[in-house]
C-alpha positions in Angstrom: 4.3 -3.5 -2.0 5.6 -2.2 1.0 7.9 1.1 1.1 11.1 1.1 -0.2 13.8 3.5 1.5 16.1 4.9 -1.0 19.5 5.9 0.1 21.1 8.7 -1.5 23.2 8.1 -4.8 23.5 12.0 -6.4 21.8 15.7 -6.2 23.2 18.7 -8.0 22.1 22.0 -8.5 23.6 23.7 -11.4 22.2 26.7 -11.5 18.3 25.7 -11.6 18.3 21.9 -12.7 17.7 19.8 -9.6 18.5 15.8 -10.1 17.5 13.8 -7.7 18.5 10.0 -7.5 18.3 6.9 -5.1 17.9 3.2 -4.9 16.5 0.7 -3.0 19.4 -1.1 -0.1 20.5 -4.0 -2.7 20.7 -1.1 -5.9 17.7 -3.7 -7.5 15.6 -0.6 -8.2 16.4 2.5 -9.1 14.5 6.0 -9.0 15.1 9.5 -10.3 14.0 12.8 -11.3 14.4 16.0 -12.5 12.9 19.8 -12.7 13.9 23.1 -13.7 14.0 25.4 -10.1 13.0 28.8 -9.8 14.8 29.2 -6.4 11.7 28.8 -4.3 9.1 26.5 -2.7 7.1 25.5 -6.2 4.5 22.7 -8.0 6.3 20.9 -10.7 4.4 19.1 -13.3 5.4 16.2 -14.7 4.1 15.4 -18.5 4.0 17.1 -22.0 4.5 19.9 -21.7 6.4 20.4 -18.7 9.8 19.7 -19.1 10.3 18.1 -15.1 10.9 14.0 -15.4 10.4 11.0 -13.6 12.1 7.1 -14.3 12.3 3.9 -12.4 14.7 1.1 -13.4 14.7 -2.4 -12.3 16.5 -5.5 -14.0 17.2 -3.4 -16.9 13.6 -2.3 -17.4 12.7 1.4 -17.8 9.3 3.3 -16.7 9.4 7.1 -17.8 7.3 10.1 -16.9 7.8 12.7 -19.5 7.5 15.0 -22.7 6.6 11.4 -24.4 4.1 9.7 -21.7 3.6 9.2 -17.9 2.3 12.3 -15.5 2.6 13.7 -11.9 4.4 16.3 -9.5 7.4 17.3 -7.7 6.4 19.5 -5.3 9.4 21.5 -3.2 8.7 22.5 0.0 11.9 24.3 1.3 15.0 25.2 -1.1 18.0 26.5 0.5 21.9 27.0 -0.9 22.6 23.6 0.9 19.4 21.4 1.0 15.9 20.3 -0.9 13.4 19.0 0.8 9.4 18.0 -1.0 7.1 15.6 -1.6 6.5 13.6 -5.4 4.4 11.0 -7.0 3.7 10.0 -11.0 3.0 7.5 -13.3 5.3 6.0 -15.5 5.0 4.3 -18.8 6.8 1.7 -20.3 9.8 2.5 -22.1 13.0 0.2 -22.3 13.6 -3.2 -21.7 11.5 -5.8 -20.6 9.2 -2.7 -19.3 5.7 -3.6 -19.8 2.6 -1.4 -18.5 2.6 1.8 -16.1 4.5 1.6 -12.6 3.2 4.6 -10.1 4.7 5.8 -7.2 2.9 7.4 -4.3 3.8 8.5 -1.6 7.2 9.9 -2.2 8.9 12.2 0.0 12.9 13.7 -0.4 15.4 16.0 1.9 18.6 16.2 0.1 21.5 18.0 0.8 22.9 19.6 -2.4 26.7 18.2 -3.5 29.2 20.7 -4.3 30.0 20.9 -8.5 32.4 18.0 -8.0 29.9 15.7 -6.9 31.2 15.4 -3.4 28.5 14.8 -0.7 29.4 17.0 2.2 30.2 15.0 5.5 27.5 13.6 7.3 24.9 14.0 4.2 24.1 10.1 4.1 22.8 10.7 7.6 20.4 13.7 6.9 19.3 12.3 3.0 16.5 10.2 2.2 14.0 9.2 -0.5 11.3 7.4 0.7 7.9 6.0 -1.8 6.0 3.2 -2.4 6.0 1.7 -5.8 3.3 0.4 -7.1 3.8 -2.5 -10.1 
């Protein structure tokens, strides 16, 4: 499968969970994860018994990576008040829906500028976000 681009949909950072979301141009597939910062450049594992998760939706099928199956990284690269930037991949059980198998990702890559604690983007944030990956079904 070839690369999909994600655009932006939501990032927060409420204290030290960062929630990172996107989907693909026509909102078919949709990709997110989680992980519990520590302020800093840091390795996040994804799997029992880290507590940092993974999910990809399409047609109302689930994959999850988490406590209960699945395993990878999040790894941040730079963390400032205003942006995250990293790199992830993991592999994702089935888990709701139609869902059926494992789905990995590869390749993933993020820089995200935080929204404020109203959810509100700051101007010109759609220009300097992206998630990009490739899927793997």
């Amino acid at each position: 499968m070839n690369p999909i681009i994600f655009r932006l949909v939501n990032s927060t950072d409420n204290d030290t969970i960062i929630s990172i979301a996107g989907a693909n141009t026509d909102g078919a597939i949709i990709l997110a994860f989680a992980f519990l910062s520590n302020g800093g450049p840091a390795t996040h594992l994804i799997g029992f018994p880290h507590t940092s998760n993974a999910s990809i939706t399409e047609s109302g099928a689930e994959w999850q990576a988490s406590t209960e199956g699945g395993s990878g990284k999040i790894t941040v690269d730079t963390i400032t008040a205003t942006r995250v930037t990293g790199t992830f991949q993991f592999m994702a059980d089935s888990a709701v829906g139609d869902a059926t198998g494992t789905d990995t990702v590869t390749n993933g890559e993020f820089a995200i500028p935080f929204s404020d604690s109203l959810g509100t983007t700051p101007a010109g944030a759609a220009a300097l976000a992206r998630i990009r990956t490739t899927l793997h079904h």
